[in-house]
N, C-alpha and C positions, 0 to 999 in steps of 0.2 A: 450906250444903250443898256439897259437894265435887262436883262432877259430872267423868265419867271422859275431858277433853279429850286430856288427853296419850297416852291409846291412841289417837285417832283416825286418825292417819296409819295406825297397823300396820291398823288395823281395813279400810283398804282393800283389803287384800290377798283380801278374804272375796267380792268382785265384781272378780272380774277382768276381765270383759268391760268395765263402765263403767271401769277405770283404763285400759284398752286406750282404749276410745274418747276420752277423756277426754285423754289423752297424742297420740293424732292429733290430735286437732280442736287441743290447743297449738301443735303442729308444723304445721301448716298455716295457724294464725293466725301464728303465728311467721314462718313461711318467707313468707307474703305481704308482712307490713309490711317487712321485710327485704329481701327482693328486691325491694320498689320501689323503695325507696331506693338499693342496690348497681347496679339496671340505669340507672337515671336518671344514674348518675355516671360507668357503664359506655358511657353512650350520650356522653357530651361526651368521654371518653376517646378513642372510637372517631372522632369527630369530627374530635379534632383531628389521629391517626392519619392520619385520609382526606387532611385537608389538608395536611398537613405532605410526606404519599407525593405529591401533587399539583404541589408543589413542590420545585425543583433543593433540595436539601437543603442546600447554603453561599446559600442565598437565602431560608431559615429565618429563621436570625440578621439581624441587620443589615448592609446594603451600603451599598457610597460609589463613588458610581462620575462622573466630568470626562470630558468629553470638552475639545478644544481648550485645552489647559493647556500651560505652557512644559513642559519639563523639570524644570527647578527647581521650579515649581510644585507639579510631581508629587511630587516627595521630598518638599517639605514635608507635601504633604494624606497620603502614607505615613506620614510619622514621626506626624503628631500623630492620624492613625486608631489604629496600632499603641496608641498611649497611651492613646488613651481605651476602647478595647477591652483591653487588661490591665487598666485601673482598674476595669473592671466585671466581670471575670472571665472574660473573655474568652481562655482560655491560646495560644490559637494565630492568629495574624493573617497570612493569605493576603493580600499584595502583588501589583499587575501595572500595568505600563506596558508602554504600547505607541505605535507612529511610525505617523506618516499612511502610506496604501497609496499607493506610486511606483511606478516603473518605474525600482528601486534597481539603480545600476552594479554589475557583480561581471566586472572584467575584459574588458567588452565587450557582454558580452549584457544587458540591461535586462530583468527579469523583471518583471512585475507582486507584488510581495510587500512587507511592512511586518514591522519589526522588534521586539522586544519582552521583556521581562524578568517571570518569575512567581516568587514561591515555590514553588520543588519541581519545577519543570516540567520539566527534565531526570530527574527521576524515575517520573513519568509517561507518557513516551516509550518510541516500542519503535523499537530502534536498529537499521538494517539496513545502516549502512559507520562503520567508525570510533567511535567513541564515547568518545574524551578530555572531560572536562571544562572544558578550559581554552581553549576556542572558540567559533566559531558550532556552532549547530545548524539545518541546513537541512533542508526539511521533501522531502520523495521527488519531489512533483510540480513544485517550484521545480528543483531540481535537476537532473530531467530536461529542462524547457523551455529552462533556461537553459546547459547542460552544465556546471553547476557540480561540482567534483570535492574531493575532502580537500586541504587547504592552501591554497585561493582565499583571494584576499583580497579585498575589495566597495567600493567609491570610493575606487580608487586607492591601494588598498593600505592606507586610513587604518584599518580593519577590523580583527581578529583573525580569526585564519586560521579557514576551516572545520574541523571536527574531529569531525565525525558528519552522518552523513543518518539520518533519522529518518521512519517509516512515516507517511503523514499520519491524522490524528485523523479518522475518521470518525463519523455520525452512525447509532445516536444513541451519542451521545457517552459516556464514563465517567464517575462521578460526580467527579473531580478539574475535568474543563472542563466542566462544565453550563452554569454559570454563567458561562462566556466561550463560552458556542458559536457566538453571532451575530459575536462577533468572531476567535477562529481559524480559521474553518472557512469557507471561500471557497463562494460562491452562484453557482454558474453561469446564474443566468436575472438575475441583475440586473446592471445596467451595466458595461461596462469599467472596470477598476481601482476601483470600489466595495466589492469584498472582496477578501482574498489572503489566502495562508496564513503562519503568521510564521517567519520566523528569530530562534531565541532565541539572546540571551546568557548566558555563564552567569553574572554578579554583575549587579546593581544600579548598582554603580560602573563597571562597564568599558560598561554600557548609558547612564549619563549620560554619560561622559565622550565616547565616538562618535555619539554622537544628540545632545546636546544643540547642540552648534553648527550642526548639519542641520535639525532638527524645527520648529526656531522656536516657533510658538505653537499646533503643529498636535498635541502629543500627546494621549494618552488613557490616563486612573489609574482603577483601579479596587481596591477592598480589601475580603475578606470575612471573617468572624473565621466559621470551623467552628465546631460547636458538636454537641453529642450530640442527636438529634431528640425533641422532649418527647412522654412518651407519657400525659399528664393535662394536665386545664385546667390545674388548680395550676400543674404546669411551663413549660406552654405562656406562662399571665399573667405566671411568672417572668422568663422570656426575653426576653418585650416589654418588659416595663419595663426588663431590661438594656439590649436594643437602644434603648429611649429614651435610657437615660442616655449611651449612645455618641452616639447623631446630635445629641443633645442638646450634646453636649461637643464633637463633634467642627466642629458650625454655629458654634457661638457664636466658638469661639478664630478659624476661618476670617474669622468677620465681623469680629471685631476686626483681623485683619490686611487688610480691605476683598476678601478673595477667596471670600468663601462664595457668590458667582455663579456660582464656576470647576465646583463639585461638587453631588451631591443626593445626599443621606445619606436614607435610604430603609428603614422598618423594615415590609416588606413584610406581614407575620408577624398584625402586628395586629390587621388584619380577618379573618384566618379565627380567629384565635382567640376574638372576639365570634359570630362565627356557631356556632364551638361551643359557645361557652355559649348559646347561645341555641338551639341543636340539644337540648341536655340541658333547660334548661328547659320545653321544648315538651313533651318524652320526657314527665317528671316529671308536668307538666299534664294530660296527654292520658289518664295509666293513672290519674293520682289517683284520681276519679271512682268507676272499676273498684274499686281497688285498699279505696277505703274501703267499698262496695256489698258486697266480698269479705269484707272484715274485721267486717263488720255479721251478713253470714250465718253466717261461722263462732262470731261470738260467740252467735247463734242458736243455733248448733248445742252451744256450751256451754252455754246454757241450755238445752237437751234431755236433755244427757246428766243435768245438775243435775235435772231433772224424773223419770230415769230411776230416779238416786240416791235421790230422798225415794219413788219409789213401795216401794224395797228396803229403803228404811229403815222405814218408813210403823208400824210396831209399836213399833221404838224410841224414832224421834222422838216418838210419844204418849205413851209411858213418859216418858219426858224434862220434856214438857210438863207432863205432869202433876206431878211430881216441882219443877215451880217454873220451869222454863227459856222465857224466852219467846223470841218465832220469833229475833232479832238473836243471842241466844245460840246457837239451833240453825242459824242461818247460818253462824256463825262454826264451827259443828261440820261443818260441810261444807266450810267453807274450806279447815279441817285436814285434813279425812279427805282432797279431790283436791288442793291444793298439787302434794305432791311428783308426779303425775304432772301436772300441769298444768307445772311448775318445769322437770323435763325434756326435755316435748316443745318447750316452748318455744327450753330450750338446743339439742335437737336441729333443728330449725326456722332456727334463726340459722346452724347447722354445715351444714347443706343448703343454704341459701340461699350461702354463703360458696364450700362446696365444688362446687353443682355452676353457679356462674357462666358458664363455657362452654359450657354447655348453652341458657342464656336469653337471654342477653347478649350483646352485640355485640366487647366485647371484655373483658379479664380484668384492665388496668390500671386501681385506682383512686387515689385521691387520700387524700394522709393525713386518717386522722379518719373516711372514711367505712365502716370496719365500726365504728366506736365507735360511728355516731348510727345505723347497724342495729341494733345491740345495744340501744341506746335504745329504738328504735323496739319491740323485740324485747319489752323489757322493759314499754313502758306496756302492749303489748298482753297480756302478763301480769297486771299487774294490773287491767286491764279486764274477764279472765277471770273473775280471784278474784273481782272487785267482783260481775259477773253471777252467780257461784255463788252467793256470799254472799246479792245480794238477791232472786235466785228461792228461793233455801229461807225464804228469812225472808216473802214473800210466797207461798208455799204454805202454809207450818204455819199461817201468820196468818189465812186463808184458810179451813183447813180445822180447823184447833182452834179459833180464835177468832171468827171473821166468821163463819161459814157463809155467806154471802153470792155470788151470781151475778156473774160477770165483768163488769160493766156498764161499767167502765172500758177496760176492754180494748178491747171490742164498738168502741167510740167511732173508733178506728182505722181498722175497718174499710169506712167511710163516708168514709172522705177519698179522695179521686178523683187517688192517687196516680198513676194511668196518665193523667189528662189534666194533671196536672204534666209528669212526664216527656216527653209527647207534645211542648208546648209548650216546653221546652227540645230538646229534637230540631229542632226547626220553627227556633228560634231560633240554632242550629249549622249548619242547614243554609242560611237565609240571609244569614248572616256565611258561609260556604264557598263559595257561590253568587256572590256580590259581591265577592269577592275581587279587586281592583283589578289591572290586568297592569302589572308595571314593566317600564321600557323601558332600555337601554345601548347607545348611538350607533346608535338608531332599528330594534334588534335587542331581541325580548323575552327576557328571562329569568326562569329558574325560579322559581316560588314558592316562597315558604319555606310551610314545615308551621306549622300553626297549632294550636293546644292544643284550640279551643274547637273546633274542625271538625273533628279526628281524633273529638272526640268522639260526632258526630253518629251514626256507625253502633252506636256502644255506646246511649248513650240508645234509640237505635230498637231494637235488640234488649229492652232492659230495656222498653219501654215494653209490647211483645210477651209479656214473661214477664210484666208484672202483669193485662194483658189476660184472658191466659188463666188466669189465678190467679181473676180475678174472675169470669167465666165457669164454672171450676170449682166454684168456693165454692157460688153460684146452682143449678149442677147438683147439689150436694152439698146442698145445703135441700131443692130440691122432689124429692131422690130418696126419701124419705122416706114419701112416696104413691106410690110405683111399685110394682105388681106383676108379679112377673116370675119368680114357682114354675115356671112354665112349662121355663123356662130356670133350675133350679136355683142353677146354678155361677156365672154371673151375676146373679140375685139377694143371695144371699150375698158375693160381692163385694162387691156394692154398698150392702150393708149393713154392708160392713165399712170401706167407706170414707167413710158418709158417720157411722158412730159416731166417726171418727178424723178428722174433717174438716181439724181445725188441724194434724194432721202431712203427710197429704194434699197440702192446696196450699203447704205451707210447700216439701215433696218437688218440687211439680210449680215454684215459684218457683225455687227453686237448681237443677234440672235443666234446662229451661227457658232460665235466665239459662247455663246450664254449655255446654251443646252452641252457644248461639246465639253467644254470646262467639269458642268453639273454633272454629266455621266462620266467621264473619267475622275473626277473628286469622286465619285460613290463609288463607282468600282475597284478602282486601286485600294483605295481606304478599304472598303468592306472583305477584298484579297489580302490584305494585311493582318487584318483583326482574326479572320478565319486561317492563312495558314498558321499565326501563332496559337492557335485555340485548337488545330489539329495536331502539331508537330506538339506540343504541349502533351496534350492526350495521348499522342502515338507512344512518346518517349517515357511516360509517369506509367500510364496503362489502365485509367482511373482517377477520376476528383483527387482521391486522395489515395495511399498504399501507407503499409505499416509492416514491420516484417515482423514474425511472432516463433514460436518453438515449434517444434515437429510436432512434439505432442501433444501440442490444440489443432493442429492442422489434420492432424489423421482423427484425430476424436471429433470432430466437427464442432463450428461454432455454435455458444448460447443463442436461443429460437433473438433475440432480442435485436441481438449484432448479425442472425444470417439474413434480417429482412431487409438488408442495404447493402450486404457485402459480402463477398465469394472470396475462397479459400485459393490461390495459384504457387504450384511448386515452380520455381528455377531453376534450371540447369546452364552453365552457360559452358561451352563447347567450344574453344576453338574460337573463330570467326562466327558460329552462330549459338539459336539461343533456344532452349528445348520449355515450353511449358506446360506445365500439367493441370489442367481446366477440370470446372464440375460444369459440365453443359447444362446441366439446372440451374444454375444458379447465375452461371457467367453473365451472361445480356441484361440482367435486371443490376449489374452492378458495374459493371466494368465499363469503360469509354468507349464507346461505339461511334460518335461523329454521325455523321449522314449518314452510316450505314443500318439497313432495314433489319431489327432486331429479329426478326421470324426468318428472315434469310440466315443471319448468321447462326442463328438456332438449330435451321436446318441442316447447316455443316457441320456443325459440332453434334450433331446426331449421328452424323456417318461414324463416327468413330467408338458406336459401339461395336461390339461383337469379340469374335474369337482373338487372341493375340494384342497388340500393341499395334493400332491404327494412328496413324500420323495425319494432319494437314498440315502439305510443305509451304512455306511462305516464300512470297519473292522470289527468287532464283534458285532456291535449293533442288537438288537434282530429283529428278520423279524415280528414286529407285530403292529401296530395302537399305537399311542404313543401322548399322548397330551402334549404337550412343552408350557414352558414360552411364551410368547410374540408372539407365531407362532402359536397354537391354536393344534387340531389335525391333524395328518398329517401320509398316508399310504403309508408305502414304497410298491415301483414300481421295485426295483432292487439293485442292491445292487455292490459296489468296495472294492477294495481292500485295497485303500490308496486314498487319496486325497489332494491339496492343501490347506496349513494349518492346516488341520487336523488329517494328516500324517496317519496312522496307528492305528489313536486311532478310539475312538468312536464317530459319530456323524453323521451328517444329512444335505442333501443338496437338498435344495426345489428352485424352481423358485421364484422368487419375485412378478410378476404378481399373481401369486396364493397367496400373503400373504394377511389376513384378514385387516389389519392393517398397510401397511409400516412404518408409526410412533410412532409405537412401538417397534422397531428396535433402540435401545440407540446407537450403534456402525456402520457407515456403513464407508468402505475403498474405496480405487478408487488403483486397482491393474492395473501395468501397465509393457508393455513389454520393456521397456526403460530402462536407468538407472534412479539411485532415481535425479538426477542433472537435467536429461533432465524432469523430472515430477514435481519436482518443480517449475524449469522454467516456463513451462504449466500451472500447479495450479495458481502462482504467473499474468503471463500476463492474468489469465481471472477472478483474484479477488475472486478465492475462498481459503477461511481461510483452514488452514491445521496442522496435526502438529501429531506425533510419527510417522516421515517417515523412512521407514527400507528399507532395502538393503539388497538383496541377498549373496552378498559376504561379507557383515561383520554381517551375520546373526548367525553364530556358530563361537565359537573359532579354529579356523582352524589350528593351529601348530602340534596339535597332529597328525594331518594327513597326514599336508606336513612333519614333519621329517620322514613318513614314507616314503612318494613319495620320498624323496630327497635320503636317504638308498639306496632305489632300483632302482632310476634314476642312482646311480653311477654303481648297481651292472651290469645294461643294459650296463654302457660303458666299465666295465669289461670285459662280456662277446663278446663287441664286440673284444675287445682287444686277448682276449681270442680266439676267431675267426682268427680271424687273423694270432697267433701264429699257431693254427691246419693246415690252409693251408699254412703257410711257411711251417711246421712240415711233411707235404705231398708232398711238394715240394725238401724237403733236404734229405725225406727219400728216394727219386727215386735218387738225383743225387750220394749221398754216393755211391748206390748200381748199377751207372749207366753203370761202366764199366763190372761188373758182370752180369747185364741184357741185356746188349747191346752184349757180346759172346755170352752167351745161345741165347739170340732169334736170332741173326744171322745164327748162329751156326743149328737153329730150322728149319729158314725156308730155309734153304739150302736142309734140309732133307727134306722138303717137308708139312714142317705147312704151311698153307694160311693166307695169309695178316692180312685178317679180324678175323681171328680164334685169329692171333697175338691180334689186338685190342680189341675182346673180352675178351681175357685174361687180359688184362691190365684193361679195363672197370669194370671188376667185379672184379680183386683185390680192388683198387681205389675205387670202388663204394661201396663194402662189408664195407668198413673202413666209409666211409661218410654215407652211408644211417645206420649203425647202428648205427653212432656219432647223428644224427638227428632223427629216431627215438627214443633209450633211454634219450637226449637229451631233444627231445619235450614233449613227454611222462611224464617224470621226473617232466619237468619246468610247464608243465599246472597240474597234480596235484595238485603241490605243489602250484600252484599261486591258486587254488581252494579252498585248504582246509587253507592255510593259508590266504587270504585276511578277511574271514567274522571274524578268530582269529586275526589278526592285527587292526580290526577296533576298531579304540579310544571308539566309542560310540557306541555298539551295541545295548543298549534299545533304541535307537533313530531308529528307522525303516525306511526304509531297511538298511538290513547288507551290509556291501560290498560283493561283487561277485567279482569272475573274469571275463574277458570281454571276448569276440569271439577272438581266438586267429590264428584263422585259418588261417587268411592272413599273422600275422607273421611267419607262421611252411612252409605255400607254400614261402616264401619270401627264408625261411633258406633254403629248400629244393632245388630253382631253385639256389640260388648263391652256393648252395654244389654241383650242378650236372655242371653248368660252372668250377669252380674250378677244379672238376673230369675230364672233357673235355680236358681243357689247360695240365693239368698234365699230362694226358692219351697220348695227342697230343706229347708232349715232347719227353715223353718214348718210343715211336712207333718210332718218329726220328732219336733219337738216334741208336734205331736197324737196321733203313732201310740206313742210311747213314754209316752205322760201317764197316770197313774192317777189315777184319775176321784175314790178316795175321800180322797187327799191333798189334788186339789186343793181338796176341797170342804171337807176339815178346815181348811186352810191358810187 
């Protein structure tokens, strides 16, 4: 017998609603396995990203840097870096020697400055007398001290003539000197003749040939090979192992000539790039979990639709049966008939996950190979689809043409105490998260790394919550069975309608449930991550940006230009605490403030005018008269919590007008609302010298934090994802059961139900299913984003812990898009009964 397979596919076209549903649920199985994959590779991309911007960028690659080397010495460790940086592909190799800091003759005056040769470094310079190449290059502030002029010559004439002055290199520096900042770039707070600024040469040659009989064994070689900043692990591992095979090469030939003591070849690069792989596999870890729970309900949800399929088929396929076809045959007739939109949505799924990467993912650079193993991924879960279509049609017709038989196997499931599984790994993440050992770096703690099994702890505790209430439901769904409740029409019927439909019911309240409870601990946790790193950031800097400047711009007050973004703060640091001296004018418009209400903090710093030395103690410091270093005595007036710079710890903040002394203040800053780029700038056009300028955003190691945001940035588009699935899942549970409900309610209001009694009925089915999905759901997800954000925080002796944030606007957001959802659905169903003819459906 010939049976009609090859119509099958067209035959699809006859339900368009199941190919429609049938082609999402592909596309969202699709786009889950996909996107886990894509963000997990997206996250060590992003990683190495962080670290790499972390780092001077010629400090990426590998460096080689002597101090105490001859002269000669230094050419040689240049010639044989240079070599082994080409061998490795290295194209471009940054040279620099440089002469001990003297008090180098130049015609009489004795400067404090040291001499020095770079690749390019006359290119680098901004020339402001003279500018020949074929000279010294004296840097502005040597120049001035020493009244060196164009044509000097520097011990005795032995020199080549000056033949440029050049602007000195301030901080922060431009990416050509990152990497030599500690040594161009003179420290006015440490010792005499301990730093100076350099006078360059312009060759290599003309810098051995005058230095070398002067320097003796006092020089300093330093060599960076540039290199493009990798923006993937792949690249990132690539570059290491190059810069191995340079220090590698460049150690060994040293040792053989007995001077590999002289240098340290140094492939800095290394350990961040371990930490991003290890930032990525955590990512990968932490959503698996999710990611497979996600891929499990969608394939649910293709067996739904498969279930929707055989009910429309239900005439044919018996025909069929009869005709000789057993149930693996009529599988296989289902396979054919949804394929191609299963085929589709799946491609479409992978093309989403691909195209909208910036939207989930941390950053958009991947590694070769990984949309291949999406596609992979893309593709088993394709066949995973077909396999469940295949074996739910063939375990229905078998079921229902041949067994007649009761679910008993099924039933079996439902007795497994899935939520005290769950519960106990929950239990078991949160004391592996709990225990988490503190490591220490020269008796200072540092940040935890994220951990896979402990990200996971707030998911398991949501999941454990959705089966809770699954089971709870089901229970309420048996004994509703003996409820009478005519009383209450519209709620009766409901709830006969829900507990006829019990398995689509808590399947509904299971993926809704797990949707909302996912989406509010994904925002939570994420949005507690991002904020305590952007407070502890702020507390520890004290300002966007701080620059530390001389006394004597501090007490003369800043140009009108630079005080309309930025306040003048003296420091004191004390012992265990930390003394600051504030312009209450000025502080709130520039300084980090956080969440806190600038007219309040204004207010406090107002108390601290008047007679004597007024203090506010912060944190814990004792409320009593207290005589300080360099501030004298000083009576606290009030007292906070936290403060800028000061953070949580101990210490004191007085007005500046009230100090005895402002020049006895060794430290004062200039914190400003800016960034540190645009306050340089500032500093630089109005000639005031500056130098340890800090940044807010590269003021803490930040990875620990973002692998946590990036975790729960995916698990937020799971749950939208997840979202999604629940209201198709709402949507296919009315139409399955649509010809069912469209005889009874017609059938109803024949006999005399009212319209509206009908829509109430329908509203509080629908609505009982969404509004518990959403409450247990939100419920669920803001605990768990509560107790688990301050346990997720990398750095909790760094104050404040992380919190979770007001989550309210997200639960009214899930609450209105649940009650439109109920609406449309609600809308459908009433449709269908008020358009239903009574004597079709009862031919039919």
């Amino acid at each position: 017998m010939q049976l009609p397979w090859r119509a099958a596919p067209r035959a699809a076209v006859s339900s368009p609603l199941t190919v429609l549903v049938a082609f999402v649920a592909a596309l969202l199985l699709s786009f889950v396995g996909a996107a886990a994959v894509l963000h997990a590779d997206s996250a060590g991309s992003a990683a190495v990203a962080y670290q790499a911007g972390r780092l001077c960028g010629q400090t990426v690659p590998p460096v080689v840097d002597g101090n105490r080397v001859s002269v000669a010495d230094a050419g040689d460790v240049l010639r044989i870096s240079a070599e082994q940086g080409r061998a490795a592909g290295f194209g471009t190799v940054i040279g620099a020697v440089y002469s001990p800091v003297r008090q180098w003759d130049f015609n009489g005056p004795h400067p404090w400055s040291q001499f020095g040769y770079r690749d390019g470094a006359l290119d680098n310079l901004r020339v402001v007398e003279g500018g020949s190449r074929d000279g010294l290059w004296v840097p502005r502030s040597v120049a001035d001290d020493a009244g060196i002029k164009i044509g000097d010559r520097g011990l005795n004439g032995t020199l080549p003539p000056v033949t440029a002055i050049y602007a000195d290199v301030s901080d922060p520096v431009p990416a050509y000197w990152c990497s030599e900042q500690q040594r161009i770039m003179p420290n006015p707070l440490a010792t005499e003749g301990a730093t100076a600024a350099v006078v360059w040469f312009p060759t290599l040659d003309s810098f051995t040939a005058s230095m070398g009989p002067v320097s003796g064994n006092a020089a300093a070689v330093s060599v960076r090979f540039p290199a493009p900043t990798p923006t993937t692990t792949d690249e990132a591992a690539a570059l290491v192992a190059r810069g191995k095979t340079v220090v590698d090469g460049v150690t060994s030939q040293l040792r053989a000539r007995d001077k590999a003591r002289l240098v340290i070849a140094s492939n800095y690069f290394a350990k961040p790039v371990e930490v991003a792989h290890s930032a990525e596999s955590t990512v990968l870890g932490a959503v698996l979990p999710l990611t497979v729970i996600s891929l499990l309900v969608g394939l649910a949800g293709v067996g739904a639709v498969t279930v929707q399929w055989v009910q429309r088929r239900h005439a044919e396929l018996r025909l069929l049966w009869a005709r000789g076809a057993g149930p693996v045959a009529l599988g296989w007739r289902a396979v054919l008939e949804l394929a191609a939109p299963l085929l589709l949505g799946a491609a479409a799924g992978l093309l989403a996950a691909r195209l909208t990467l910036p939207w989930y993912a941390p950053s958009t650079a991947l590694t070769d190979g990984t949309v291949g193993v999406a596609a992979l991924v893309a593709a088993s879960v394709l066949v995973a689809a077909l396999l469940v279509v295949g074996a739910v049609t063939a375990a229905r017709t078998h079921r229902e043409f041949q067994a007649g038989s009761t679910r008993r196997t099924s039933r079996v499931w439902r007795f497994v105490p899935w939520e005290l599984i769950t519960a106990g790994l929950a239990y078991l993440a949160w004391a592996r998260l709990d225990s988490m050992p503190t490591k220490l770096q020269f008796g200072q703690p540092l940040p935890q790394n994220a951990d896979a099994v402990g990200l996971a702890f707030p998911l398991l505790v949501v999941l454990t919550v959705a089966l809770v209430t699954v089971r709870l439901a089901r229970w309420a769904l048996t004994a509703a069975h003996r409820a009478d409740l005519w009383r209450a029409p519209a709620v009766h019927l409901a709830l006969r309608r829900l507990s006829a439909a019990a398995g689509s019911a808590v399947g509904i309240l299971l993926v809704g449930t797990l949707a909302v409870g996912t989406l509010t601990v994904g925002v939570g946790v994420a949005a507690a991550q991002s904020e305590a790193l952007d407070t502890k950031s702020g507390l520890f800097v004290g300002a966007e940006s701080t620059a530390q400047i001389p006394g004597r711009v501090a007490i003369a007050g800043l140009p009108p230009a630079l005080a309309q973004h930025a306040t003048v703060v003296g420091v004191v640091k004390t012992g265990q605490s930390i003394v600051l001296a504030v312009d209450p004018a000025t502080f709130t418009r520039s300084a980090w403030l956080g969440d806190r209400d600038p007219d309040d903090v204004a207010a406090r710093l107002s108390t601290l005018a008047g007679p004597g030395v007024r203090a506010l103690r912060v944190g814990s410091t004792p409320d009593a008269p207290a005589e300080l270093p360099r501030v004298g005595a000083v009576r606290p007036v009030g007292q906070v919590a936290s403060f800028p710079l000061i953070g949580t710890g101990r210490g004191y903040v007085v007005s500046r007008a009230s100090l005895p002394d402002p020049e006895q203040i060794d430290v004062w800053q200039v914190w400003s609302s800016r960034s540190s780029a645009e306050l340089v700038a500032d500093l630089d056009a109005a000639g005031i010298h500056h130098l340890h300028s800090r940044s807010k955003a590269l003021a803490l190691d930040g990875l620990p934090f973002l692998t946590v945001t990036w975790t729960f940035d995916f698990v937020t588009a799971l749950g939208m994802v997840l979202a999604i699935v629940a209201a198709a899942a709402l949507v296919l549970a009315v139409e399955v059961r649509r010809r069912q409900n469209a005889l009874a309610g017609a059938l109803a209001t024949r006999m005399g139900l009212r319209q509206r009694t009908l829509v109430a009925s329908h509203l509080t089915e629908l609505g009982a299913l969404a509004g518990i999905s959403v409450a247990a759901g939100s419920a669920a997800g803001a605990v768990c984003a509560a107790v688990s954000a301050p346990m997720l925080d990398p750095s909790p002796w760094l104050r404040p812990v992380a919190a979770a944030p007001n989550l309210v606007p997200l639960v009214s957001t899930t609450t209105l898009v649940a009650a439109v959802v109920v609406a449309l659905v609600c809308w459908s169903a009433v449709r269908s009964v008020t358009t239903a003819r009574v004597g079709e459906l009862i031919r039919g």
